[in-house]
PAGUDO-697484 format. One line per 10 residues: number of its first residue (from 1); their letters; for each residue x, z, y of N, C-alpha, C. Coordinates in steps of 0.02 Angstrom, whole numbers. Layout:
N
NUM> a> X Z Y X Z Y X Z Y; ...
REM end
This chain:
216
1> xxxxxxxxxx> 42 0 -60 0 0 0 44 0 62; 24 -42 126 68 -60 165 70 17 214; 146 43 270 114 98 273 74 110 320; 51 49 368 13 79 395 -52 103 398; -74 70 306 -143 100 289 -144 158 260; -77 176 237 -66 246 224 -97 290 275; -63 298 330 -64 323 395 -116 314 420; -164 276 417 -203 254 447 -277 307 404; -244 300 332 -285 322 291 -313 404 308; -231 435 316 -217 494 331 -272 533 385
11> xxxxxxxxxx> -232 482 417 -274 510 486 -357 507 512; -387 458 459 -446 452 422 -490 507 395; -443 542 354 -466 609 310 -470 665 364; -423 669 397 -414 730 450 -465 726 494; -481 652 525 -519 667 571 -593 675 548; -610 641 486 -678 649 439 -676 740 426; -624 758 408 -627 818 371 -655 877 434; -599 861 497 -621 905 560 -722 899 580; -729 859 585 -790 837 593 -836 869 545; -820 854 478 -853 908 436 -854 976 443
21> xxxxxxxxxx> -799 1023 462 -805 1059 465 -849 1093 545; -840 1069 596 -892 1066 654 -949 1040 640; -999 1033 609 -1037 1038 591 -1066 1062 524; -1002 1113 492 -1022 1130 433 -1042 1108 376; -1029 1066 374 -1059 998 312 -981 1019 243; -926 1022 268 -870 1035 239 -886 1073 174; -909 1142 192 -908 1192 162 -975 1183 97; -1021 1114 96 -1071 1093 63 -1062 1021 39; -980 1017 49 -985 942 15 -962 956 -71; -998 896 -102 -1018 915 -168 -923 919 -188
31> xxxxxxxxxx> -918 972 -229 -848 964 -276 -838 980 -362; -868 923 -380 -903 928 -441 -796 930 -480; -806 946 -521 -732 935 -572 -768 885 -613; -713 835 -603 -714 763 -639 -714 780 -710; -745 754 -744 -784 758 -828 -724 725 -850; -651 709 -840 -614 684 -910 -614 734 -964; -619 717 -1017 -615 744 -1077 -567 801 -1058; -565 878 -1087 -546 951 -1082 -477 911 -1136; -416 938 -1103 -355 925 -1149 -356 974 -1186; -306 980 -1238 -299 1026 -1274 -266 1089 -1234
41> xxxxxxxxxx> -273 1156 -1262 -260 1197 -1238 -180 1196 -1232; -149 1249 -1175 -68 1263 -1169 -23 1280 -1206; -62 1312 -1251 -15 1332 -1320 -11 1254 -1366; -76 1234 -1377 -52 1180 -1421 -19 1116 -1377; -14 1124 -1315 23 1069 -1278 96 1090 -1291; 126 1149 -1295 174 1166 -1330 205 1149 -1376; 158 1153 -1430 179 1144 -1492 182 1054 -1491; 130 1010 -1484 124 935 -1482 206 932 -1432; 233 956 -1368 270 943 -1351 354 958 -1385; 361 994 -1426 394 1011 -1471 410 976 -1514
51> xxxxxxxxxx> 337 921 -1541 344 873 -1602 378 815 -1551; 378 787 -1502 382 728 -1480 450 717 -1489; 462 646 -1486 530 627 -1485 551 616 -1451; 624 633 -1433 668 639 -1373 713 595 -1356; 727 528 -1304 768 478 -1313 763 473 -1260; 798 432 -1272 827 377 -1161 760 343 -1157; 746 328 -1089 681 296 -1095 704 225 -1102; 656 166 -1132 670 106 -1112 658 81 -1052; 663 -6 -1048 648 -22 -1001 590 -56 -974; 578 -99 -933 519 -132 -921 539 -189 -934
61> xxxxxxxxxx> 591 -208 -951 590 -299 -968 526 -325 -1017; 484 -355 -999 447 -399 -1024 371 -356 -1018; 373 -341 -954 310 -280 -958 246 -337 -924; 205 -313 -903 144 -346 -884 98 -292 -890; 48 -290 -829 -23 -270 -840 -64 -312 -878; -42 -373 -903 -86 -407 -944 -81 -381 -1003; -29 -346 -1027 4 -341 -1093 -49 -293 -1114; -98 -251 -1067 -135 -208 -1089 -202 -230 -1057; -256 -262 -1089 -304 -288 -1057 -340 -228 -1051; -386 -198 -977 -417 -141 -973 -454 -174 -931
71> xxxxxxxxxx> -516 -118 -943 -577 -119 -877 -618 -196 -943; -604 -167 -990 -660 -191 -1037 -724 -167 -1021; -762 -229 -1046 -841 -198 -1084 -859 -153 -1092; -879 -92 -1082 -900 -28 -1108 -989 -30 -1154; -1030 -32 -1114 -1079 -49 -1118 -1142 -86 -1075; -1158 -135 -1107 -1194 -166 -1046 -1150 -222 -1018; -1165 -199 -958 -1134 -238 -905 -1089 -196 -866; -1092 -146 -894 -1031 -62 -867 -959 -80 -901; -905 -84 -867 -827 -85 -873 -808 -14 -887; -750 -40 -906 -712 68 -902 -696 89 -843
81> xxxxxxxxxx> -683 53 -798 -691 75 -721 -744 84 -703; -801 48 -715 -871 71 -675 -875 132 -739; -870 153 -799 -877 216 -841 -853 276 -810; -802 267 -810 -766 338 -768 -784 342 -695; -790 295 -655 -846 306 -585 -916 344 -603; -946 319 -657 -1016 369 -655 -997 436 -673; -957 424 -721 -938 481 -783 -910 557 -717; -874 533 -672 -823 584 -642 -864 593 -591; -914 549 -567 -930 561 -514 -1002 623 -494; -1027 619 -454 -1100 656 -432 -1144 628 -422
91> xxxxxxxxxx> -1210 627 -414 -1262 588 -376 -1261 513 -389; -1228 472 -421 -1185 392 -432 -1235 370 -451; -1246 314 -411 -1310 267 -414 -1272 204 -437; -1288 173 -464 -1260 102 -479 -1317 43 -454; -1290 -31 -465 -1344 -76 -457 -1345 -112 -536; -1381 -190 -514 -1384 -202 -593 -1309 -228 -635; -1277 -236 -581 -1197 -264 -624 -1153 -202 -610; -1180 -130 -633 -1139 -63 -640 -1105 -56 -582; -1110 -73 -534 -1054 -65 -490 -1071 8 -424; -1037 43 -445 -1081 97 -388 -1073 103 -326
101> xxxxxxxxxx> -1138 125 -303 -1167 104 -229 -1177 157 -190; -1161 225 -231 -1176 274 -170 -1167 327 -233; -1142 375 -220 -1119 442 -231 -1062 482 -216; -1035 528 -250 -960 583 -220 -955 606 -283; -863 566 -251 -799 596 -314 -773 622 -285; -760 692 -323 -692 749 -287 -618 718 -323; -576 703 -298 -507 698 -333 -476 763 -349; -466 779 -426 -438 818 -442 -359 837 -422; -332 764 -402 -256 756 -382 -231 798 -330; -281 797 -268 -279 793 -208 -320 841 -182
111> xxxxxxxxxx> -382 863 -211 -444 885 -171 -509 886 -130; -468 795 -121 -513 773 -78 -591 726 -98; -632 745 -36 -715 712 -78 -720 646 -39; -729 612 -93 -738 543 -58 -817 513 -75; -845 479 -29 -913 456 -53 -925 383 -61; -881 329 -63 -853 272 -72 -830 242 -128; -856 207 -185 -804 229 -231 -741 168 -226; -742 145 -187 -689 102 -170 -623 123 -142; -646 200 -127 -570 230 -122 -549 275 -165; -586 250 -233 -551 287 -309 -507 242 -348
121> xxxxxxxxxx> -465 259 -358 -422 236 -418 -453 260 -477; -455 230 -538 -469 236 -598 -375 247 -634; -355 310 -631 -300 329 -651 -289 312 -735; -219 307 -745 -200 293 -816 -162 375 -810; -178 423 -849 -132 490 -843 -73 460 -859; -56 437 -928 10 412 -916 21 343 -930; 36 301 -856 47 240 -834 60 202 -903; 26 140 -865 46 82 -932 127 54 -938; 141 64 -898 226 54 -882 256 97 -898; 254 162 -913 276 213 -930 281 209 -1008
131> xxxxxxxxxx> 211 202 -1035 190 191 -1105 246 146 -1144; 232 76 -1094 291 23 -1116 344 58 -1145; 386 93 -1094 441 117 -1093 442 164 -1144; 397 196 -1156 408 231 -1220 380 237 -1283; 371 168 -1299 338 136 -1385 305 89 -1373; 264 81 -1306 205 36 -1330 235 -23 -1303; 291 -53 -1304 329 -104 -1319 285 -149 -1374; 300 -95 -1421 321 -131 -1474 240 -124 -1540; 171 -106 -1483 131 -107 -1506 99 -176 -1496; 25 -195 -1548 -13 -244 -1547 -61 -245 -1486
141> xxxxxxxxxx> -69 -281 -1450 -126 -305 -1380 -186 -249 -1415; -220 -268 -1473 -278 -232 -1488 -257 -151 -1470; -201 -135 -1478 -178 -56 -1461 -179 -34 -1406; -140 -87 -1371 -122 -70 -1301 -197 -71 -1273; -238 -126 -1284 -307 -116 -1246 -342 -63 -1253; -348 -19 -1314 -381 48 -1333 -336 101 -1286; -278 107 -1275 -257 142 -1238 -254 143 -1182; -254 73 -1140 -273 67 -1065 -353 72 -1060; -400 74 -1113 -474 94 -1087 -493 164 -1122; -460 224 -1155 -462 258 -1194 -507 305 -1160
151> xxxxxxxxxx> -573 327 -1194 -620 371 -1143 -617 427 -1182; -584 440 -1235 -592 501 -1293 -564 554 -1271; -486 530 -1275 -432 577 -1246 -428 571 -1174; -392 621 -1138 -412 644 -1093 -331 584 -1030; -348 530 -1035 -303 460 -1004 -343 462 -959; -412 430 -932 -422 420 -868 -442 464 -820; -446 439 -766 -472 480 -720 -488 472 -657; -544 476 -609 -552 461 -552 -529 494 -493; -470 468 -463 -430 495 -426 -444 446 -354; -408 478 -287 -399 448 -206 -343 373 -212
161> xxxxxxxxxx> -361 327 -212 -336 275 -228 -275 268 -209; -228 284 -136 -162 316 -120 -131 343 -148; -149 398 -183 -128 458 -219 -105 430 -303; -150 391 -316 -142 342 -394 -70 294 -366; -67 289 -306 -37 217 -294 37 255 -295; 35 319 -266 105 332 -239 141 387 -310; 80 410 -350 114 410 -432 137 346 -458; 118 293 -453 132 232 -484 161 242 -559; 196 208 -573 219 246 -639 268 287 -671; 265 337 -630 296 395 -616 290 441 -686
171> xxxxxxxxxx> 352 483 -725 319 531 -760 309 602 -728; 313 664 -766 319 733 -727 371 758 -713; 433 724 -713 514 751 -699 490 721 -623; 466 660 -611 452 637 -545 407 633 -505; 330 631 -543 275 649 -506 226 724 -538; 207 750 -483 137 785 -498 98 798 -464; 37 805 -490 -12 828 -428 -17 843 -367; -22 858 -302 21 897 -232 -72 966 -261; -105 942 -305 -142 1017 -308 -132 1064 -380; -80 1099 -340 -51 1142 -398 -81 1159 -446
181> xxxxxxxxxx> -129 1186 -415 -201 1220 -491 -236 1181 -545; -188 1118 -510 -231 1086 -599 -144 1025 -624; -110 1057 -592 -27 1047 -624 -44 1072 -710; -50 1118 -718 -70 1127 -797 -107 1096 -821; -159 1060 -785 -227 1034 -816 -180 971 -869; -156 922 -782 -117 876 -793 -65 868 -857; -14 941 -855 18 921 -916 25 914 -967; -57 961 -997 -81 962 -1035 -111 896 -1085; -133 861 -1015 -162 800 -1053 -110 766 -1054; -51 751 -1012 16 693 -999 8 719 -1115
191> xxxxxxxxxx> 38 776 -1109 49 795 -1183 26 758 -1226; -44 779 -1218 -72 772 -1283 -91 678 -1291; -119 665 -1240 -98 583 -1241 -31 557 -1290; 24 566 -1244 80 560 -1262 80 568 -1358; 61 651 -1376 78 638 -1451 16 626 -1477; -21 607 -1471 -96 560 -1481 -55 462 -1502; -26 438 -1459 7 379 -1478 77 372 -1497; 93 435 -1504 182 433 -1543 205 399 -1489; 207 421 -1425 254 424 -1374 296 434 -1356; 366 405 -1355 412 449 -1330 424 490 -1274
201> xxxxxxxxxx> 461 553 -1260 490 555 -1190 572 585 -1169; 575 578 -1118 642 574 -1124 667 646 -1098; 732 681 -1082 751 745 -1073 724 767 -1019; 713 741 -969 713 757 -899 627 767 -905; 596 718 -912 505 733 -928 505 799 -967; 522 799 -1019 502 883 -1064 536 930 -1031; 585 925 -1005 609 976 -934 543 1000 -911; 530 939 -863 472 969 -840 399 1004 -844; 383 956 -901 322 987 -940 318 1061 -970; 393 1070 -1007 394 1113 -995 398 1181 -987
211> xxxxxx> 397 1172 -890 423 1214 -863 350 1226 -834; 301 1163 -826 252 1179 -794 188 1215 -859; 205 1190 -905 172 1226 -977 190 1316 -968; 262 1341 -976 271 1371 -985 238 1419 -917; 215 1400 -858 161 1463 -834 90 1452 -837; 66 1402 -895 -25 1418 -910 -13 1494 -926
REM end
């Protein structure tokens, strides 16, 4: 994102947010917790992180977002992006080609309530580029697509579309949340994802995990 829509964005929220709060609306805007699937608990993110395998990461030579076709079919005429828009969201009205037209997502990332859903990212917990880099190289398209649309385990999520952008495909040695209180939520699922597809990770990621495991 270029930066001056960053900035632009920024200063967007602040001045929406001030306004809310002068008229009190702030303190009544909906902050529902986004419905991704409950990860496994801290202890067993432990233990799953214990089993994983430990190596250099690879690289991205020969990567592609195509390599993982997502924002399939779900049902209907509903995608996995328009799924996790209803799924995470509040009040979410859709029209007849699923596309939603009016409700509020809280970003778990960030905090912030947005009523747009055009300023949600439909998050991958852990990036498809990341994945690459650690096995899914060397998986079949049919794989990679179950894992870039995976609604079981706890992979997507409706996040502030900035905030998705500036994790990019970041792991937890390099990105996390800026809202601490759900830093555990997060590593929980990075985890269990991870040993859900025989993921690798590398020294510096289980560093972090953890360190952020070790205060659930």
């Amino acid at each position: 994102m270029p930066v001056g829509k960053i900035y632009a964005r920024r200063l967007a929220v602040l001045a929406t947010s001030a306004a809310l709060t002068l008229t009190g609306l702030l303190t009544t805007a909906p902050a529902a917790q986004a419905a991704m699937p409950t990860p496994v608990s801290a202890a067993t993110a432990r233990t799953y992180l214990a089993a994983l395998t430990v190596k250099t990461e690879g690289t991205t030579s020969g990567y592609s977002r195509d390599l993982f076709p997502h924002w399939i079919t779900q049902s209907g005429t509903c995608n996995t992006r328009e799924t996790v828009l209803k799924r995470d969201g509040v009040n979410v009205v859709t029209d007849s080609s699923c596309a939603a037209t009016s409700g509020s997502w809280y970003s778990e990332y960030d905090g912030a309530t947005w009523t747009l859903a055009s300023d949600l990212d439909i998050d991958h917990m852990v990036p498809l580029a990341e994945a690459w880099r650690s096995g899914a190289n060397a998986w079949t398209t049919a794989q990679r697509q179950a894992f870039a649309n995976d609604l079981t385990r706890p992979q997507l999520i409706a996040v502030t579309d900035n905030v998705n952008q500036a994790k990019g495909d970041l792991d937890p040695a390099k990105w996390l949340p800026s809202r601490t209180t759900y830093r555990c939520t997060y590593t929980r699922a990075w985890v269990q994802v991870k040993y859900y597809y025989n993921l690798s990770i590398d020294s510096a990621e289980k560093s972090a995990l953890q360190s952020v495991l070790n205060g659930c």
